[in-house]
C-alpha positions as CSV (number, residue, x, y, z in Angstrom):
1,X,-8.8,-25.8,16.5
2,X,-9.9,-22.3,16.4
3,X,-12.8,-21.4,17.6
4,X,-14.7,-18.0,16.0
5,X,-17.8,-16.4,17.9
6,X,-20.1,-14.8,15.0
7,X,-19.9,-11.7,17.0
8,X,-16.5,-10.9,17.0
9,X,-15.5,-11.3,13.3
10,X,-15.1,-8.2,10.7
11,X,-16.4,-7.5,7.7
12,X,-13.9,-6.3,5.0
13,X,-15.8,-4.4,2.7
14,X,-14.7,-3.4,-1.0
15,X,-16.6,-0.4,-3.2
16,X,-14.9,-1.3,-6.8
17,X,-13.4,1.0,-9.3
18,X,-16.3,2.6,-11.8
19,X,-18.6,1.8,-8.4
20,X,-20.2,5.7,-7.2
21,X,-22.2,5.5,-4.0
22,X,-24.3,8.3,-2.9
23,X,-25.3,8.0,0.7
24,X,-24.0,7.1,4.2
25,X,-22.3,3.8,5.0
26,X,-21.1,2.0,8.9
27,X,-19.3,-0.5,9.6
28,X,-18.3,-2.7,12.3
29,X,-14.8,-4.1,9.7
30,X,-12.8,-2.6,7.6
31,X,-13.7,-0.7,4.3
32,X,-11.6,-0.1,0.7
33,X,-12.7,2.2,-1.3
34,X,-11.2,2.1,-5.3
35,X,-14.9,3.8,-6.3
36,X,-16.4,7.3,-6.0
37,X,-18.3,8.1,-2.4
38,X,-20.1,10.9,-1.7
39,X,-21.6,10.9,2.2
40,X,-20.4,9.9,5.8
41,X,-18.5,6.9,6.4
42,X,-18.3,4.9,10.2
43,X,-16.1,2.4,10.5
44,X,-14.8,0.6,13.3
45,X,-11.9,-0.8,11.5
46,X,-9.8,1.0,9.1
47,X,-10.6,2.9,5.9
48,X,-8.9,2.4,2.9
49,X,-9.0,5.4,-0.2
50,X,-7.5,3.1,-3.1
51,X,-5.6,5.2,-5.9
52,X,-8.6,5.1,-8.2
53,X,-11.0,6.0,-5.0
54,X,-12.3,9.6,-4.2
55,X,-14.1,10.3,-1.0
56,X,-16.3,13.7,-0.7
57,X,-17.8,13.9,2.7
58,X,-16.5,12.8,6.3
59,X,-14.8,9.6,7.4
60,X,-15.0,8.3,11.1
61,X,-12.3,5.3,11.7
62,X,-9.9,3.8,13.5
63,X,-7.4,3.3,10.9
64,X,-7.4,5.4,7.7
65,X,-4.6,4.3,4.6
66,X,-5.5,6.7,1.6
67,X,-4.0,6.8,-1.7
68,X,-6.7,8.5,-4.0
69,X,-8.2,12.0,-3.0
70,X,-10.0,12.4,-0.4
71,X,-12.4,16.1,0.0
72,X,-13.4,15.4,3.6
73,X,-13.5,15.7,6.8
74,X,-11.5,12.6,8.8
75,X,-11.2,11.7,12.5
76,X,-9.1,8.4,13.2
77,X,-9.0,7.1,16.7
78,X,-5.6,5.5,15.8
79,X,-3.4,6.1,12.6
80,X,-4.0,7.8,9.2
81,X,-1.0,7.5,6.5
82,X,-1.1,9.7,3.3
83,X,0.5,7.8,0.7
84,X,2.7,9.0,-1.9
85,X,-0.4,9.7,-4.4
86,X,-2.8,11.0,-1.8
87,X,-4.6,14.6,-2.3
88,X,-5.9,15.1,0.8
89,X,-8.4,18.5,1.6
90,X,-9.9,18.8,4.4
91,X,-9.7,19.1,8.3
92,X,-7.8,15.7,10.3
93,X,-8.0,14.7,13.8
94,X,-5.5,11.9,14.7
95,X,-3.4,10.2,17.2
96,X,-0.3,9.6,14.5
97,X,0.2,11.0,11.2
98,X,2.2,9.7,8.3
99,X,2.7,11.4,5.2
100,X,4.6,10.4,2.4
101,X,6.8,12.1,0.0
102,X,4.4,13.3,-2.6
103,X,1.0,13.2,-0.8
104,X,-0.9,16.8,-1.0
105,X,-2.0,17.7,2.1
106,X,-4.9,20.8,2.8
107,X,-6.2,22.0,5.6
108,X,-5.8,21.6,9.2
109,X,-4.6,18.8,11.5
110,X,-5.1,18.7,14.8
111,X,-3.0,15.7,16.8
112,X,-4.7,14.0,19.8
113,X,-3.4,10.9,22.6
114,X,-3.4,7.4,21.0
115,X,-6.3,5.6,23.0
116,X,-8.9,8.1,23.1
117,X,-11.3,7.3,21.4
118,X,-12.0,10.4,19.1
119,X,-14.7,8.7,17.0
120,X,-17.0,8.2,20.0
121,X,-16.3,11.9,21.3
122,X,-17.3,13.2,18.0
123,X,-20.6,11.5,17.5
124,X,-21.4,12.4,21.2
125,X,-20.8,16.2,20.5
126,X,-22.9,15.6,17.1
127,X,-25.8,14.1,19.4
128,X,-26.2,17.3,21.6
129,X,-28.9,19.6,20.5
């Protein structure tokens, strides 16, 4: 049998279509996201921008899958993939980039070594008066 310690499971989180949240969110799981946000979102899992979802803000992940538009500013430590029906505006920082046929892509992209951990660098620059 399988044994789970409390502390190491993730949360998957869901913000549902028709759903606007105004406001910052973080997270030790994962996140979807078929609503409207408008704020910062920490995760240490991976993001997920639904089709119907719409991010304004900045997104701080591991992992980030977006289909829906995104007006934001995104670091991943890991991978982002722009889906066919992503509109994507804004600045990326990422170890790997995918981008589907189809996706609109604006704004700049800057590519960094898989295992750093860019989320952790960025809050530390944040933090310094």
């Amino acid at each position: 049998m399988l044994k789970s310690n409390p502390g190491d499971s993730t949360s998957r989180n869901m913000i549902g279509q028709g759903t606007v949240i105004k406001g910052d969110i973080e997270s030790k799981g994962d996140l979807r996201i078929d609503g409207h946000l408008i704020g910062t979102i920490k995760s240490t899992g991976k993001i997920v921008v639904g089709a119907t979802g719409s991010v304004e803000g900045e997104l701080f992940c591991k992992q980030a899958d977006i289909s829906g538009k995104v007006d934001a500013n995104l670091v991943a430590d890991e991978l982002t993939l722009l889906k066919s029906t992503a509109v994507f505006s804004g600045d990326l920082i990422t170890a790997k980039l995918s981008i589907e046929t189809g996706a609109i892509f604006s704004g700049k992209c800057q590519m960094k070594n898989a295992g750093e951990n860019l989320t952790r660098q960025n809050e530390k620059k944040e933090s310094k008066p």
